[in-house]
Backbone as a printed PyTorch tensor [residue, N CA C, xyz], in Angstrom:
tensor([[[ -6.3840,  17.6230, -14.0510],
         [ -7.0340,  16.3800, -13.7000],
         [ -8.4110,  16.3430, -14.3460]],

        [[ -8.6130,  15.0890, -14.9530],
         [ -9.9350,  14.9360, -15.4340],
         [-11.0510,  14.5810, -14.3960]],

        [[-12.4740,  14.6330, -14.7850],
         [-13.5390,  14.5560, -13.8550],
         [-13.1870,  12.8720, -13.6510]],

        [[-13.2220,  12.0180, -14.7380],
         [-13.2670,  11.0580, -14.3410],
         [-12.2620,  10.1750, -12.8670]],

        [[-11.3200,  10.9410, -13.4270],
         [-10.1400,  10.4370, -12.2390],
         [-10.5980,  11.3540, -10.6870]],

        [[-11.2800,  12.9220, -10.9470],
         [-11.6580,  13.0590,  -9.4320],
         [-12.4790,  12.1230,  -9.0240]],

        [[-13.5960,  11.8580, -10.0250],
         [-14.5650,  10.7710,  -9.3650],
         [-14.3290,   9.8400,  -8.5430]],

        [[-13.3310,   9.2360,  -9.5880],
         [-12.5310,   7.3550,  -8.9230],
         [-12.1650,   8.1370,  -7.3240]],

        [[-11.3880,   8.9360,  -7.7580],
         [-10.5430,   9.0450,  -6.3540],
         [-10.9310,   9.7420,  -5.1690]],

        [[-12.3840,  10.0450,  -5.4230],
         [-13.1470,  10.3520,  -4.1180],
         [-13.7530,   9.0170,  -3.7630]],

        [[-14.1570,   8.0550,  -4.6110],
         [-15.2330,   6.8390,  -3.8260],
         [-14.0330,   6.5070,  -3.1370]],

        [[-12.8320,   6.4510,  -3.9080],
         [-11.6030,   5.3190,  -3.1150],
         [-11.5080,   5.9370,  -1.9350]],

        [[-11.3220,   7.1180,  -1.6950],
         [-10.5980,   7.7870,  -0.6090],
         [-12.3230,   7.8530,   0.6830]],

        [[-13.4630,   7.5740,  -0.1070],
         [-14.8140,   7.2280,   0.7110],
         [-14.5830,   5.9750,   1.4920]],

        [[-14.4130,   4.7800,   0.5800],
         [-14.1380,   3.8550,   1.1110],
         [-12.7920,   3.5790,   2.1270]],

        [[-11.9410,   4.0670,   1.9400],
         [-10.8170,   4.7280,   3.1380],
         [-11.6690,   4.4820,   4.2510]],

        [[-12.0990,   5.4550,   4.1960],
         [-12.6940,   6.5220,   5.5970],
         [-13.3940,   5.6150,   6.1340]],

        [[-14.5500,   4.8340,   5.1010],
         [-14.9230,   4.2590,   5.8980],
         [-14.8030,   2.9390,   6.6280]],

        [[-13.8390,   2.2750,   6.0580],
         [-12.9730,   1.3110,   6.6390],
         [-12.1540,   1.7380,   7.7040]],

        [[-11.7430,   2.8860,   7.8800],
         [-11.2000,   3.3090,   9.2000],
         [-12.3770,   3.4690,  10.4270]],

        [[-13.4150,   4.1950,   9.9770],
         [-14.4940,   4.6840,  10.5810],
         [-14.9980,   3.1670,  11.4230]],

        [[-14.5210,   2.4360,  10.8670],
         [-15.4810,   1.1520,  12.0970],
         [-14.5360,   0.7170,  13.0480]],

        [[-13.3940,   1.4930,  13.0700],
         [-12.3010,   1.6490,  14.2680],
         [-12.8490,   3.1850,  14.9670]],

        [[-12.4960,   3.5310,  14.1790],
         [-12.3610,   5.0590,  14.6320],
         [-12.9350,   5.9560,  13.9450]],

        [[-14.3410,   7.0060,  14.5750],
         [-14.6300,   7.4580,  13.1660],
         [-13.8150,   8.8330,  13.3110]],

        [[-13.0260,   9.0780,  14.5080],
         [-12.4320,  10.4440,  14.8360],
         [-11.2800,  10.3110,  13.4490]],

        [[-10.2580,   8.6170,  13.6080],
         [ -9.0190,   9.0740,  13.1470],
         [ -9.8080,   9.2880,  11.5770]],

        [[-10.5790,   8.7880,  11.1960],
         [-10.6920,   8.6810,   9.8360],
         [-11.0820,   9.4480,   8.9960]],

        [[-11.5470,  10.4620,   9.6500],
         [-12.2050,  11.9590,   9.4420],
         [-10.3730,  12.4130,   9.3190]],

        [[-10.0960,  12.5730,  10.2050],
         [ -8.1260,  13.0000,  10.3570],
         [ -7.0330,  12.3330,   8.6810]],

        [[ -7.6530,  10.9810,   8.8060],
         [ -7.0440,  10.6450,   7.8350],
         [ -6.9940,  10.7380,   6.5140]],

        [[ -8.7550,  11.0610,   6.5560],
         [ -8.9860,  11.5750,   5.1280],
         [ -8.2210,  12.7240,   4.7520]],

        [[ -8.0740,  14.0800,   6.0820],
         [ -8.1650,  15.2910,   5.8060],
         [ -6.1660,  14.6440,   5.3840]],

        [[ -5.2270,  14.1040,   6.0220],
         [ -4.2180,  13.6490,   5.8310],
         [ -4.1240,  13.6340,   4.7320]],

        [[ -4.5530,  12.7890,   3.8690],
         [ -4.4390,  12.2130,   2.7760],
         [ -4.8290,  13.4840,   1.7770]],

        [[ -5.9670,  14.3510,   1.6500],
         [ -6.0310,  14.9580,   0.6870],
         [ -4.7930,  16.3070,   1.0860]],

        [[ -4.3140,  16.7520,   2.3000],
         [ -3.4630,  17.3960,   2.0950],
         [ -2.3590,  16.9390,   1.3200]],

        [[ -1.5390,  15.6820,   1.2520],
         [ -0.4850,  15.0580,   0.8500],
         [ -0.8070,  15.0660,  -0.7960]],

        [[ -2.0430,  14.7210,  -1.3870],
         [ -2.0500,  14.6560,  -2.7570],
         [ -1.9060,  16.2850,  -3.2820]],

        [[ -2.7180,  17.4400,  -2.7340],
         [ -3.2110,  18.4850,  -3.3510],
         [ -2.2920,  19.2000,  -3.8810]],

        [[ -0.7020,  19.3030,  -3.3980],
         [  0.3070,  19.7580,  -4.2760],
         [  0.5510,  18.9680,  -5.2690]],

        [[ -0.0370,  18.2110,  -5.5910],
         [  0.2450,  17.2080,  -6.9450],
         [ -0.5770,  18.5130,  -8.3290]],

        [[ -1.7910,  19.0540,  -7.8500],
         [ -2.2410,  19.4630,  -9.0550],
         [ -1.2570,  20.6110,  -9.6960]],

        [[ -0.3330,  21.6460,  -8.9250],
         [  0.5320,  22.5720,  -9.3420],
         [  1.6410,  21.7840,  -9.6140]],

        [[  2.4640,  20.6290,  -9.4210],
         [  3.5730,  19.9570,  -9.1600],
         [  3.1750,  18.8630,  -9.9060]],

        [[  2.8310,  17.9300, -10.6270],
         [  2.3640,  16.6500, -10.5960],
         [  3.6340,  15.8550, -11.3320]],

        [[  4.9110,  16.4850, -11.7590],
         [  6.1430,  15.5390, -11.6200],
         [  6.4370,  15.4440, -10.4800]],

        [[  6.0370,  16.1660,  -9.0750],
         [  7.1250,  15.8110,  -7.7670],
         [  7.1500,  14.3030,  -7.3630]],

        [[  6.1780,  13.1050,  -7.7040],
         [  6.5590,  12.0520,  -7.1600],
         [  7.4230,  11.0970,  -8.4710]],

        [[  7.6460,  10.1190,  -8.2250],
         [  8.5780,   9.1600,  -8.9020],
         [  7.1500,   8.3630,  -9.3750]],

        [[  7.8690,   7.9660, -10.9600],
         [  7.5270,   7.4480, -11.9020],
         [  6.9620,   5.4600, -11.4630]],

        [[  6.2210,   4.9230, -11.4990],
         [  5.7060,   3.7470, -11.1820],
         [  6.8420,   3.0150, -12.1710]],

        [[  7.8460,   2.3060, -10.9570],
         [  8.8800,   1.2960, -11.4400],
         [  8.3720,   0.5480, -12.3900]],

        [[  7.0400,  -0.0730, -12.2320],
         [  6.9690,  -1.2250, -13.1620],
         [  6.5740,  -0.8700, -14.3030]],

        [[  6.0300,   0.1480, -14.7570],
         [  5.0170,   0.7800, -15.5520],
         [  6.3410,   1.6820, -16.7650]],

        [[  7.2750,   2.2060, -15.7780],
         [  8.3170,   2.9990, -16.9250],
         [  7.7630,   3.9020, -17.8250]],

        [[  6.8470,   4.5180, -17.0880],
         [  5.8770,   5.5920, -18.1640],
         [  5.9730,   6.6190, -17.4470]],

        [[  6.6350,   7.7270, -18.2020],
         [  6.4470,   9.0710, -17.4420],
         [  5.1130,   9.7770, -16.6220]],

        [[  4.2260,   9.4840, -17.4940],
         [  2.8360,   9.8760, -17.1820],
         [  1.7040,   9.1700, -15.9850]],

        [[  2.3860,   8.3000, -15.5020],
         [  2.1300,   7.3360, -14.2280],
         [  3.1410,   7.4630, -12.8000]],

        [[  2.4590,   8.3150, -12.3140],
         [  3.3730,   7.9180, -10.9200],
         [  2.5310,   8.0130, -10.0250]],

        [[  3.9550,   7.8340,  -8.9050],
         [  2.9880,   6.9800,  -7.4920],
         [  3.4510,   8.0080,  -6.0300]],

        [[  2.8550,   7.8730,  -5.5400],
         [  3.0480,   8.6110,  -4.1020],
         [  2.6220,   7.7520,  -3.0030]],

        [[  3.3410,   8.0430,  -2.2100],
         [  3.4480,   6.7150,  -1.2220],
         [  3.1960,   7.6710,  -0.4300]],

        [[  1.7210,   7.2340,   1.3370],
         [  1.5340,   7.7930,   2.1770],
         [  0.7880,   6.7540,   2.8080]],

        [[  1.7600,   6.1650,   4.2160],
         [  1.8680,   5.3890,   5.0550],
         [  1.6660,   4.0020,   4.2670]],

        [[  0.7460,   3.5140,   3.9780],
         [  0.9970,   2.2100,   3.4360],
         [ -0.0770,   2.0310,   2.4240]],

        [[ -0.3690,   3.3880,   1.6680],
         [ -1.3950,   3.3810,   0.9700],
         [ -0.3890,   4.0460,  -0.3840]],

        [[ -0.4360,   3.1180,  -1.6140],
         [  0.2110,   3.4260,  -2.5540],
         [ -0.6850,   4.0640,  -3.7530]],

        [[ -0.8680,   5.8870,  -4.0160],
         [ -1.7550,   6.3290,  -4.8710],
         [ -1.1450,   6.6550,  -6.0900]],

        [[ -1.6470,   6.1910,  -7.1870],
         [ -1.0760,   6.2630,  -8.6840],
         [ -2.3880,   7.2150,  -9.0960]],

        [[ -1.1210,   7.8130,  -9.8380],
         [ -2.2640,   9.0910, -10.8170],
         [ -1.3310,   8.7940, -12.1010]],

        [[ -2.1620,   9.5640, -13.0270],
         [ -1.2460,   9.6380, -14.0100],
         [ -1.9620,  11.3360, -14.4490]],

        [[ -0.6050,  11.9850, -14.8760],
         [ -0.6760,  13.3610, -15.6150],
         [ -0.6930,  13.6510, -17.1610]],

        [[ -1.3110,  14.7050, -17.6750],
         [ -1.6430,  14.5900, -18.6550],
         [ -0.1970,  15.0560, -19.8010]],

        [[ -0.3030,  14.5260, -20.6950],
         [  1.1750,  14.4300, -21.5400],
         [  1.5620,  15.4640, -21.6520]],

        [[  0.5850,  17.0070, -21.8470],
         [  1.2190,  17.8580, -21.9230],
         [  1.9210,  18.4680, -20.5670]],

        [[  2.3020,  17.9890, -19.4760],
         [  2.7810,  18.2020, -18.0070],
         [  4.1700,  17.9110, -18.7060]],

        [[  4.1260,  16.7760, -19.1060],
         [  5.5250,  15.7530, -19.1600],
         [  6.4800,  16.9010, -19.7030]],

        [[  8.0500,  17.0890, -18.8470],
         [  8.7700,  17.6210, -19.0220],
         [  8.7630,  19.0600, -19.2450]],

        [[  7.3860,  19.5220, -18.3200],
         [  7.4730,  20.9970, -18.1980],
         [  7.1650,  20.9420, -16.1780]],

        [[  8.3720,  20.4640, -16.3620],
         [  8.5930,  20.7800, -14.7250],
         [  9.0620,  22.1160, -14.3340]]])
C-alpha cells in the first residue's frame, strides 16, 4: 500500500468515527476498531475480496462491511500471485 492511499483512508475512516461519535462516541471508537480489523488482512491477502463489478479491473476491488462499501486497489505486481 502506498502512503497516499493510507492517508485517504485514515481521514475517511476519521470522518466515520466521527459521524458516529455524535450518536455514540462509545460505538464509534468500536467501529472504527471493527473496521480496521476487517481491512488489515487485505495487506497479506489483497486478492481475498471480489473485483468491483463495474470497473472489471483486477486491480480494484471492494469489500463490503455492513453498509460501508471500501475499494482499494492493489498494486499490479499482486495481480495473480495469489
Amino acid at each position: 500500500m502506498n502512503g497516499k492511499f493510507i492517508t485517504r483512508a485514515y481521514y475517511r475512516l476519521r470522518e466515520i468515527k466521527h459521524f458516529i461519535s455524535k450518536h455514540s462516541p462509545e460505538w464509534a471508537t468500536k467501529f472504527q476498531n471493527f473496521l480496521i480489523s476487517k481491512v488489515k488482512p487485505l495487506s497479506s491477502h489483497p486478492q481475498m475480496e471480489r473485483i468491483v463489478p463495474e470497473k472489471q479491473d483486477p486491480s480494484i476491488r471492494e469489500l463490503i462491511v455492513n453498509h460501508y462499501r471500501i475499494i482499494y486497489k492493489i498494486d499490479a505486481a499482486d495481480i495473480g500471485n495469489a
